[in-house]
Backbone bond lengths (Angstrom), bond angles and torsions (degrees), N, CA, C in turn:
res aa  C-N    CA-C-N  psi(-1)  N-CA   C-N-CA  omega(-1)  CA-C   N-CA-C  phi
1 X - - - 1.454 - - 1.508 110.52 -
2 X 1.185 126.56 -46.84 1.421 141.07 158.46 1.619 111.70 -28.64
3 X 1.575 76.52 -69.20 1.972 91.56 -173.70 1.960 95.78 -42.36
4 X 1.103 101.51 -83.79 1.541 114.97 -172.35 1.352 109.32 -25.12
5 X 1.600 130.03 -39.93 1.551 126.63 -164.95 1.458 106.12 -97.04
6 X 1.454 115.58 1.43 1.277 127.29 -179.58 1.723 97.61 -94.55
7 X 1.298 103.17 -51.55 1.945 90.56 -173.43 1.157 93.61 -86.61
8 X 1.341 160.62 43.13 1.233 142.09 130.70 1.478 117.86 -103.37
9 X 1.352 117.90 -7.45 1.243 119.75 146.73 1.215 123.14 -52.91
10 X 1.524 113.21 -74.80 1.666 133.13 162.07 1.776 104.57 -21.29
11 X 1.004 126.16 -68.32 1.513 132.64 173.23 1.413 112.35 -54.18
12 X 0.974 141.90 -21.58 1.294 139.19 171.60 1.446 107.93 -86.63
13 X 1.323 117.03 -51.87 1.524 117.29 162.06 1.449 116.98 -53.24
14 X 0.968 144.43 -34.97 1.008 134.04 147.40 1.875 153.05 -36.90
15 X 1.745 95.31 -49.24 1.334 117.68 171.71 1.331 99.50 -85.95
16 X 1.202 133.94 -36.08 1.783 122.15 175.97 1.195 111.96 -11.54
17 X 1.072 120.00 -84.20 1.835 147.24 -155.00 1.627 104.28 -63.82
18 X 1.225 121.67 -30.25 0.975 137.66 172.46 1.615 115.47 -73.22
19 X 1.054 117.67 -37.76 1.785 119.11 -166.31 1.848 94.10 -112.55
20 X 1.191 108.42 -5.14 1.579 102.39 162.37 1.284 109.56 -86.78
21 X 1.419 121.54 -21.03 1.331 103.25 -172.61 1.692 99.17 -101.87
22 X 0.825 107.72 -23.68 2.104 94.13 169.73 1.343 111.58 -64.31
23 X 1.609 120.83 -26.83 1.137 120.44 174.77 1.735 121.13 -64.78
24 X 1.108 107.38 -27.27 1.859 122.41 -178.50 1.048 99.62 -90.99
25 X 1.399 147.61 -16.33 1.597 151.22 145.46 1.697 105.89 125.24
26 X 1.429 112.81 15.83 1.381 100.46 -179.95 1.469 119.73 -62.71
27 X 1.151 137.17 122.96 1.466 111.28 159.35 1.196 108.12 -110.94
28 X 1.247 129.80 176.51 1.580 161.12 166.15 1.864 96.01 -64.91
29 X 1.404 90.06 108.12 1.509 97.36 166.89 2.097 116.63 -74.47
30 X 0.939 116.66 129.12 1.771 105.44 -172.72 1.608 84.62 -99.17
31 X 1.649 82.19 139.21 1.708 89.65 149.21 1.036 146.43 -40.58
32 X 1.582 102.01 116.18 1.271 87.87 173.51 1.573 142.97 -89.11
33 X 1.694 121.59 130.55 1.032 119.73 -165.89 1.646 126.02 -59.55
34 X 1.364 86.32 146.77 1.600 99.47 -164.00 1.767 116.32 -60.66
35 X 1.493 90.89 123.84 2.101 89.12 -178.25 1.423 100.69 -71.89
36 X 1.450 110.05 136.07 1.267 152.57 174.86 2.029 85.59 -57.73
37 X 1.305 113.52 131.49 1.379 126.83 -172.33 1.597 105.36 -73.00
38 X 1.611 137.92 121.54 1.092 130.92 -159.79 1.753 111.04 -70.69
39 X 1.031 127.82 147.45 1.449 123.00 168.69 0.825 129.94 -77.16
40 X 1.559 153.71 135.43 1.259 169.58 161.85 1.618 95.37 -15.71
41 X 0.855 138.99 148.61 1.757 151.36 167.48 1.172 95.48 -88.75
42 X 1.846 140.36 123.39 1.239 122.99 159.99 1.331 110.30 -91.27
43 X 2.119 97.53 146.71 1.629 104.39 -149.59 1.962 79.47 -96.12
44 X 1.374 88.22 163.42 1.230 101.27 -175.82 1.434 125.60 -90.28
45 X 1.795 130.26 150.43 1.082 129.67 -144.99 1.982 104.92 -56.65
46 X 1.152 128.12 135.96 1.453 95.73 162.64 1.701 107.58 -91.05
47 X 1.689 86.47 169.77 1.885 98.19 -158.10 1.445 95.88 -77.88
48 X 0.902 93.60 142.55 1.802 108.83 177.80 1.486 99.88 -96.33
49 X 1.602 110.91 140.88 1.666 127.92 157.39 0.988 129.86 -50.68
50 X 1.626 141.29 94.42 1.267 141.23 179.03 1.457 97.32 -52.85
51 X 1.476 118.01 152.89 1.241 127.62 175.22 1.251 89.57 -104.97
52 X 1.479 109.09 148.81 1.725 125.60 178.06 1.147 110.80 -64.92
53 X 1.577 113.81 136.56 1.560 121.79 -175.13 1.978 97.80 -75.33
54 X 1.052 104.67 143.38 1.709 115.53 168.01 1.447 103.60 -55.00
55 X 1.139 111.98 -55.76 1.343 121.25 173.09 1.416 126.40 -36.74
56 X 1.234 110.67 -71.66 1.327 106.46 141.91 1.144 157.61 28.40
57 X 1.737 89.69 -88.49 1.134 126.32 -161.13 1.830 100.89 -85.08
58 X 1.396 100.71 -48.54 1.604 102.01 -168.22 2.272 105.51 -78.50
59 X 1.497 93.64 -4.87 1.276 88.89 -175.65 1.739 89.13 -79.86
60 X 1.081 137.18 -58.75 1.362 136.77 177.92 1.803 105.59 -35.07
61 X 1.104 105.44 -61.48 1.381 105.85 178.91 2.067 118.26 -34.55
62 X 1.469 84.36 -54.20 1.564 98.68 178.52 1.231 100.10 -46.11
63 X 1.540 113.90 -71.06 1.716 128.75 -147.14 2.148 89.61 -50.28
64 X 1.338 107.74 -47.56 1.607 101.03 -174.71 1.577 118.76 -51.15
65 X 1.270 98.82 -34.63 1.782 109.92 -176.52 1.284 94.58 -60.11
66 X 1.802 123.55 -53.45 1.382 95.74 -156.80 1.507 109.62 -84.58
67 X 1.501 118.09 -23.80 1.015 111.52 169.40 1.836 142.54 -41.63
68 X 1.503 79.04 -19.58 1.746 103.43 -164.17 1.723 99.73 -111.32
69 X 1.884 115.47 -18.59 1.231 87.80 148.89 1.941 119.63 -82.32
70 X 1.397 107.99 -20.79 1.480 86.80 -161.41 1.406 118.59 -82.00
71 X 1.495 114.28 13.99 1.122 123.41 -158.66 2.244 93.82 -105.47
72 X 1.465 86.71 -23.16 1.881 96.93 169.30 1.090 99.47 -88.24
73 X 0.910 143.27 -14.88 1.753 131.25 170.36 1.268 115.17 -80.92
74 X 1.708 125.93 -44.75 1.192 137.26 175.74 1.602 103.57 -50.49
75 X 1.244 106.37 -64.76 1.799 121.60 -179.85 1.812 106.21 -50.79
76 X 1.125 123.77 -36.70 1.689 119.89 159.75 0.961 108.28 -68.51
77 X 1.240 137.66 -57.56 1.278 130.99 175.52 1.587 136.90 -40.32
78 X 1.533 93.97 -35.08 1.856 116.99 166.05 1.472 97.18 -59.42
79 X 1.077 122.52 -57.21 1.543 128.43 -153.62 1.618 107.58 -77.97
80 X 1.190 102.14 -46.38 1.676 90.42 169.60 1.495 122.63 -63.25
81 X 1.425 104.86 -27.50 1.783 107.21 168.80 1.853 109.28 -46.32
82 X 1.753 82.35 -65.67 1.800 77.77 -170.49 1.120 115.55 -61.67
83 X 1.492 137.07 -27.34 1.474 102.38 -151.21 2.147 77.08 -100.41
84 X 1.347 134.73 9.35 1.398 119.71 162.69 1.675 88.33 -65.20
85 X 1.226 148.46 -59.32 1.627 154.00 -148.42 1.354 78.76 -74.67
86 X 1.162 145.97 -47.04 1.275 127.15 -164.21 1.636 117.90 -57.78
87 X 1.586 103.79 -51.13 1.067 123.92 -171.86 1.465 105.03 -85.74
88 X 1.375 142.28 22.00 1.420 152.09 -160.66 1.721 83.02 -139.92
89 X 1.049 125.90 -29.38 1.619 110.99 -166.00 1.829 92.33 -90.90
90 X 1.314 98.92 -36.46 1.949 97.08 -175.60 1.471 103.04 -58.41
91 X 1.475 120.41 -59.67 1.367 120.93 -176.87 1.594 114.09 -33.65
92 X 1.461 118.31 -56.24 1.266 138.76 -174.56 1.417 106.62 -47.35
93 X 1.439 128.31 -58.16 1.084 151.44 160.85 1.223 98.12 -32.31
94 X 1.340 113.35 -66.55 1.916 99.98 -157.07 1.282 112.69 -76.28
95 X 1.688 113.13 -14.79 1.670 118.91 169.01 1.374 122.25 -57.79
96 X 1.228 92.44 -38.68 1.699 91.61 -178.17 1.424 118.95 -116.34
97 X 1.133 112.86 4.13 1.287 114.26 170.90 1.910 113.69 -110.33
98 X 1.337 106.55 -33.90 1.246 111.04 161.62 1.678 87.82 97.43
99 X 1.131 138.24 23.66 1.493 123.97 168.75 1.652 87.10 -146.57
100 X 1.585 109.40 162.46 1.036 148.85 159.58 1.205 110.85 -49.12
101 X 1.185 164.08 37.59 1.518 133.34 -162.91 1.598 115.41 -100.73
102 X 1.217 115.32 168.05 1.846 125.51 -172.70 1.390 106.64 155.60
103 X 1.170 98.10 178.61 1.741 126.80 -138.39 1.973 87.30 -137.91
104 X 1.126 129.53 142.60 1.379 152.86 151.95 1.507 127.43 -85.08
105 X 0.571 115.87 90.89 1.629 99.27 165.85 1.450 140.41 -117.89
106 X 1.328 137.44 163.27 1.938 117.26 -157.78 1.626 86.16 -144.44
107 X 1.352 123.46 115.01 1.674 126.73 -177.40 1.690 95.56 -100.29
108 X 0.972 128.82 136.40 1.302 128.85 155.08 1.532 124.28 -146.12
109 X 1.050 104.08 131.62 1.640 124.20 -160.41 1.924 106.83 -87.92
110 X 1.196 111.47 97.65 1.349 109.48 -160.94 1.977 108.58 -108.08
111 X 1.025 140.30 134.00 1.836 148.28 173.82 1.223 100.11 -112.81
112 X 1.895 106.99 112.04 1.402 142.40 136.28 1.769 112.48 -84.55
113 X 1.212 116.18 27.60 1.363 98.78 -161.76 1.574 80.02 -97.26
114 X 1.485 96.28 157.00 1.771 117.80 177.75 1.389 119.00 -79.35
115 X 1.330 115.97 173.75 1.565 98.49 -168.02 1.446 130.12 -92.01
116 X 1.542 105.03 10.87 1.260 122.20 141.31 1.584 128.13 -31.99
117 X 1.575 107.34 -48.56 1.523 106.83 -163.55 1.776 87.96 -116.61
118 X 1.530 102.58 147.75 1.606 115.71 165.41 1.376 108.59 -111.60
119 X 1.132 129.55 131.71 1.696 130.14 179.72 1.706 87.50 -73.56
120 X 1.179 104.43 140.52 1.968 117.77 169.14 1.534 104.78 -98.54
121 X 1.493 90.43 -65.15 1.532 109.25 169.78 1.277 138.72 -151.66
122 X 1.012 122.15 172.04 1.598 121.09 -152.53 1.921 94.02 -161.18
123 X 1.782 94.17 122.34 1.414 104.78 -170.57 1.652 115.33 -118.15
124 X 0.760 142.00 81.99 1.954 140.72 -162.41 1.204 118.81 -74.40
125 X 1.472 135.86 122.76 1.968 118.74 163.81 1.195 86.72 -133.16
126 X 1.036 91.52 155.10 1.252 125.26 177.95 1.955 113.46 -113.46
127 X 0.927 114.88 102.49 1.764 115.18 174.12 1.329 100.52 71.36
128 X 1.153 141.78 20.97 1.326 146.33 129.88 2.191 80.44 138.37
129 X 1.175 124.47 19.21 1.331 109.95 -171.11 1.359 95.18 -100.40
130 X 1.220 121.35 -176.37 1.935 131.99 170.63 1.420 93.31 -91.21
131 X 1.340 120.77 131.98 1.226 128.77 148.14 1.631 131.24 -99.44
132 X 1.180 100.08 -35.22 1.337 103.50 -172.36 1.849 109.57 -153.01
133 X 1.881 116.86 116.37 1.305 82.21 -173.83 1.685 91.02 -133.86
134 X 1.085 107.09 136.00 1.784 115.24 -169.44 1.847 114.30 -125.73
135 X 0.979 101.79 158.10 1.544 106.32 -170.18 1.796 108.94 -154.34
136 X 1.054 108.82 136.83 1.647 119.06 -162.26 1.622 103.50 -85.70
137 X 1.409 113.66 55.73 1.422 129.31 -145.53 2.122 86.77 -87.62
138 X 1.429 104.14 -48.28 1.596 103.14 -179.69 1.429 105.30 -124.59
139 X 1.198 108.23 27.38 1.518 113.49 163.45 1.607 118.27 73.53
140 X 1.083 128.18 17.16 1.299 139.74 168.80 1.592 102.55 -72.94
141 X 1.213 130.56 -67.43 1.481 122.99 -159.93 1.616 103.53 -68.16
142 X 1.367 134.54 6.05 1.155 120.48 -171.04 1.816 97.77 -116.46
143 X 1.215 93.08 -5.56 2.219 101.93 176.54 1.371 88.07 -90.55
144 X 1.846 128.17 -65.77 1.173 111.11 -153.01 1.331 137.75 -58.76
145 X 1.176 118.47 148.93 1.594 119.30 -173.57 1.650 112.86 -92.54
146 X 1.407 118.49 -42.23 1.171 116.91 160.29 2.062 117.39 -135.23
147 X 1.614 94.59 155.86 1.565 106.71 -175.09 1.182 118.81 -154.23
148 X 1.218 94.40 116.89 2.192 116.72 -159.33 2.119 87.88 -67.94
149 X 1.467 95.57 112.23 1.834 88.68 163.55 1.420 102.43 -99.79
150 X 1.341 126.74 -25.02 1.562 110.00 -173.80 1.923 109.50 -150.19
151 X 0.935 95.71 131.67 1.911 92.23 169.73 1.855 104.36 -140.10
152 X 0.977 102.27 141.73 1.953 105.08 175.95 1.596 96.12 144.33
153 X 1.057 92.18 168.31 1.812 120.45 151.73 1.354 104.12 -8.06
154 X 1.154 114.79 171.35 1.753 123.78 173.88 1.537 96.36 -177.28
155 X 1.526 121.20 139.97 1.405 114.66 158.53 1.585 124.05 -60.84
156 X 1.323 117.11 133.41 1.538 100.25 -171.10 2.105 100.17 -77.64
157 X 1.748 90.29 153.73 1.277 97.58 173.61 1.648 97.01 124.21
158 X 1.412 99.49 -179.41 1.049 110.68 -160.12 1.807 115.04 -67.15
159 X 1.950 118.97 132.71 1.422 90.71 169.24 1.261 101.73 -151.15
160 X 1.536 123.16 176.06 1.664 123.07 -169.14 1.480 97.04 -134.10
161 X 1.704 90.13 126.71 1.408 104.52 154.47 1.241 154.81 -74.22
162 X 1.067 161.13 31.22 1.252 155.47 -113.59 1.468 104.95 -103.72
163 X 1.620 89.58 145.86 1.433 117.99 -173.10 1.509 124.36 -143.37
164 X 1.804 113.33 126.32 1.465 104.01 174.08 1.468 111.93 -141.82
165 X 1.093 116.30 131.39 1.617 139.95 -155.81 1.456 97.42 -105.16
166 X 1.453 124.98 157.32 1.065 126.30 150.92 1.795 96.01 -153.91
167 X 1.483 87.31 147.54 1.573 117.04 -162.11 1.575 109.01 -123.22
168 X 1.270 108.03 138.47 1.503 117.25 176.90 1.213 116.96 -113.86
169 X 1.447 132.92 148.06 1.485 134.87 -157.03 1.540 88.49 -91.00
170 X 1.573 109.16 148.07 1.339 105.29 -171.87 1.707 82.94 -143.57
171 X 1.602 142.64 42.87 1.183 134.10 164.70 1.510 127.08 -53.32
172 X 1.071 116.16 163.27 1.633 113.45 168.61 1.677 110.62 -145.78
173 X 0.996 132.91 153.90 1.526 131.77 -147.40 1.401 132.74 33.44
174 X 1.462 108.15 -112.32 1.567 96.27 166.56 1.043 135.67 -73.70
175 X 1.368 116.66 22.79 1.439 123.88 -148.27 2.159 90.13 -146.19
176 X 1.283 116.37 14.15 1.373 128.59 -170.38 1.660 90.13 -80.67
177 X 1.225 116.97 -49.73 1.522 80.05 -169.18 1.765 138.12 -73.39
178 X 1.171 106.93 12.93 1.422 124.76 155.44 1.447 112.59 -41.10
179 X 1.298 109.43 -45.38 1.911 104.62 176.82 1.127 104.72 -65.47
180 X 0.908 154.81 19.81 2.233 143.73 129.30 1.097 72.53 -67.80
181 X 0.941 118.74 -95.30 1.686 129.34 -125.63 2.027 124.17 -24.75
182 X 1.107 160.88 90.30 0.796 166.21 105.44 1.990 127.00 0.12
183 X 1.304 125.42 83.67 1.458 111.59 -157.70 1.660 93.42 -123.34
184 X 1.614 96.96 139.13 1.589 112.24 -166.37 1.448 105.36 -113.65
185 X 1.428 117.39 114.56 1.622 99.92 168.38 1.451 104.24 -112.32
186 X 1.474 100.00 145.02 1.819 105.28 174.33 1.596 88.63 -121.48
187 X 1.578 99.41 146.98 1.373 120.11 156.68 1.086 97.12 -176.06
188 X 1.730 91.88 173.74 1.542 121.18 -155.90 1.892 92.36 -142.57
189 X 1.557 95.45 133.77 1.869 89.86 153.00 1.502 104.99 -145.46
190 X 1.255 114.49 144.96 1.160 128.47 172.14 1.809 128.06 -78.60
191 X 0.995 124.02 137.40 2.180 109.19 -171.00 1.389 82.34 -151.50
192 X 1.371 98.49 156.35 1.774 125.77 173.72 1.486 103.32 -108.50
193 X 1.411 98.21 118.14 1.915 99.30 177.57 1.375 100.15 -93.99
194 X 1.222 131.51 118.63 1.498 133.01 171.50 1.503 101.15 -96.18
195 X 1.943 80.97 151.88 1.812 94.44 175.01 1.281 117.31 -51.13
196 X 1.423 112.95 145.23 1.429 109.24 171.17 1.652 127.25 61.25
197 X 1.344 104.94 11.52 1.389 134.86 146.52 1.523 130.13 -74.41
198 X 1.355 106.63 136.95 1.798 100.05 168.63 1.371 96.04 -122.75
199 X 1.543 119.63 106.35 1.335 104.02 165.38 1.669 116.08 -124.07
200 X 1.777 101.89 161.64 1.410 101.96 -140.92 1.582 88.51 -120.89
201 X 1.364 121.20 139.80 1.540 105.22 -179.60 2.212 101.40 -131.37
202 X 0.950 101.13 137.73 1.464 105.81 173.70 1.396 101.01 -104.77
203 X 1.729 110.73 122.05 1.717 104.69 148.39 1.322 118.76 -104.12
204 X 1.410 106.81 119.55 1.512 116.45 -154.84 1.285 99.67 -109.26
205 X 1.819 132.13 125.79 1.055 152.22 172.27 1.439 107.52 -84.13
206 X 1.728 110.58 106.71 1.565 101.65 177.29 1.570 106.82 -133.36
207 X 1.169 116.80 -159.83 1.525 120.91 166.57 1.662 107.33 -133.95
208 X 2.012 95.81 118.06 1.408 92.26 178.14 1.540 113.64 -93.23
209 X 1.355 112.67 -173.26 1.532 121.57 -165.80 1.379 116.05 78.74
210 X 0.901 116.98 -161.33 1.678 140.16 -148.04 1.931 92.87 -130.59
211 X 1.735 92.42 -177.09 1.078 123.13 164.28 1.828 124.10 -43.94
212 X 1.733 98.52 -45.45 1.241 125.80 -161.59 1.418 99.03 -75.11
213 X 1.861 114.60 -34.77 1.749 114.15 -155.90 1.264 95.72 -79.30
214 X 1.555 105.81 138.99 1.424 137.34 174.19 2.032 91.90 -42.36
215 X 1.417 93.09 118.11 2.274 86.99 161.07 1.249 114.82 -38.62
216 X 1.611 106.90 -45.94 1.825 107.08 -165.24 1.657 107.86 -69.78
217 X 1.427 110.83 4.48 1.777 105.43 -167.01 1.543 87.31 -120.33
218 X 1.532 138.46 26.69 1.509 118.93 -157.87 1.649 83.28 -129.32
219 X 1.145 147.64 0.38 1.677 117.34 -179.40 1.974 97.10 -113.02
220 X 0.975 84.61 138.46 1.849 107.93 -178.87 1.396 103.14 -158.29
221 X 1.607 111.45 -166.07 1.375 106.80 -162.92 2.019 79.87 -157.61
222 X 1.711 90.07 150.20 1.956 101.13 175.99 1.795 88.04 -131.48
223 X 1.530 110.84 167.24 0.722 122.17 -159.60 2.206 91.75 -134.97
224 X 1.183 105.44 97.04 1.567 104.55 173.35 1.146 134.84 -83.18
225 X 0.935 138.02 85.79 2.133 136.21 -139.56 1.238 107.85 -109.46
226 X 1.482 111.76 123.47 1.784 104.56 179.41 1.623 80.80 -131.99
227 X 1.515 103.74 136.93 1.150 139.06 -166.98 1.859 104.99 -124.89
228 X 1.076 115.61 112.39 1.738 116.84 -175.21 2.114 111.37 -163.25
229 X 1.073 87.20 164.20 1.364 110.02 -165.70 1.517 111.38 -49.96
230 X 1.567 130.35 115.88 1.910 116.23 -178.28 1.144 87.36 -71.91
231 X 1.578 93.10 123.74 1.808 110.99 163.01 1.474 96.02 -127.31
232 X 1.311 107.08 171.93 1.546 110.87 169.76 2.243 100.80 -65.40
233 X 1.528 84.73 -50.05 1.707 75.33 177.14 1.240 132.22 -41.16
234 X 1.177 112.12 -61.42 1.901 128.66 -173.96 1.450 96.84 -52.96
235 X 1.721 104.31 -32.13 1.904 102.34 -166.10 1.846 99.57 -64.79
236 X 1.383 108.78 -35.03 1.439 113.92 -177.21 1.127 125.23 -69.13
237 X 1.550 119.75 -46.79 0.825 133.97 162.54 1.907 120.46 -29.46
238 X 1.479 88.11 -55.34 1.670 89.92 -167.30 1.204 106.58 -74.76
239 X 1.624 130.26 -13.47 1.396 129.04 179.98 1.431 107.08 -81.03
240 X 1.468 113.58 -41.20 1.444 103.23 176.77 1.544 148.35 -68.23
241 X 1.694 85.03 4.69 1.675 119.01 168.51 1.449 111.76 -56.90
242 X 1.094 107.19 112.30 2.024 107.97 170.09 1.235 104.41 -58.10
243 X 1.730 125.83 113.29 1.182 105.48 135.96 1.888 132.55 -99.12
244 X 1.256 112.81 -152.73 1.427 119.37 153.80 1.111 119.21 -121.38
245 X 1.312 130.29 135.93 1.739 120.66 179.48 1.641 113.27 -71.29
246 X 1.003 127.15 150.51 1.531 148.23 141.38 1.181 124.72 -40.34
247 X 1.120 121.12 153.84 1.709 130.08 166.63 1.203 116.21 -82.06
């Protein structure tokens, strides 16, 4: 009986300390369980480059052809306007004046260039119109030496030509890297066609300078003008000139 009131003393001394402190609200924090290690995010595919369909490719090709014919039809089409206004201003003239009068003129687009440079293309207006537009498409305009763009009638008075060439590097050895090269000349000249005049103008593609001038400084263009009396002769004369046709 002793024994027994002795260990339940002991046991009470014991749990004391223990049930005072649940009573003040401490508890026992538990471990906390271990976070699971985060996973990598998988990054997403990057987009790959379609390679161009052939298809595609030759449909673009087409669309340029026709574009580049209808854009030569439009440019004939300019030209038949003016020189109909041309021939609408002579009529006018002879109504009220009671004579015929006009001016002739013969344009021809002539290459001295060396065999350095290939003409690609070569574009002509005349009074701000298209006269003439050519492209080294089967290689004719880059052989020929001369090419008649205009012969007939002309309103007399003042008019401007304009002209733009483009040239391709045609080097060989040390002189190869000319094939980049691409060289554009623009110009313009202005001439007075007088009545009863035939005048004849060459735009002549040459290379100026010497030995010394840089290739890339040698393609330009001169303008050679012979100005003379409309006779039936001179008229013959200028027809019996060889040319080569244009594209």
């Amino acid at each position: 009986m002793k024994r027994a009131l002795v260990n339940g003393l002991l046991m009470s001394a014991l749990l004391a300390p223990a049930y005072a402190r649940a009573q003040d609200g401490e508890v026992a924090a538990e471990p906390a369980a271990a976070e699971a290690p985060a996973e990598p995010a998988a990054e997403e595919p990057a987009a790959e480059e379609e390679a161009p369909d052939d298809d595609e490719g030759l449909g673009e090709q087409a669309y340029d052809v026709r574009v580049r014919d209808l854009e030569e039809r439009v440019n004939q089409l300019k030209m038949r306007i003016y020189q109909s206004k041309a021939r609408l201003v002579r009529l006018q003239e002879a109504v009220m004046h009671g004579v015929v009068s006009g001016a002739r003129a013969r344009l021809v687009h002539r290459n001295e260039m060396g065999s350095s440079f290939v003409l690609q293309e070569a574009h002509y207006f005349l009074d701000g119109a298209p006269l003439k537009q050519m492209s080294n498409i089967d290689g004719s305009l880059g052989k020929a030496e001369e090419i008649e763009l205009f012969q007939g009638q002309i309103v007399p008075g003042n008019h401007q030509l304009s002209v733009n060439l483009v040239y391709g590097g045609n080097g060989y050895g040390i002189f190869s890297y000319l094939r980049g090269y691409r060289f554009k000349i623009r110009s313009s000249y202005t001439f007075s066609a007088e009545e009863g005049k035939f005048t004849e103008i060459k735009v002549v593609g040459f290379e100026r300078g010497g030995i010394t001038t840089d290739l890339r400084e040698r393609p330009t263009v001169r303008y050679d003008v012979d100005v003379m009396k409309d006779t039936a002769k001179s008229a013959k004369a200028a027809q019996g000139k060889p040319v080569a046709e244009g594209n």
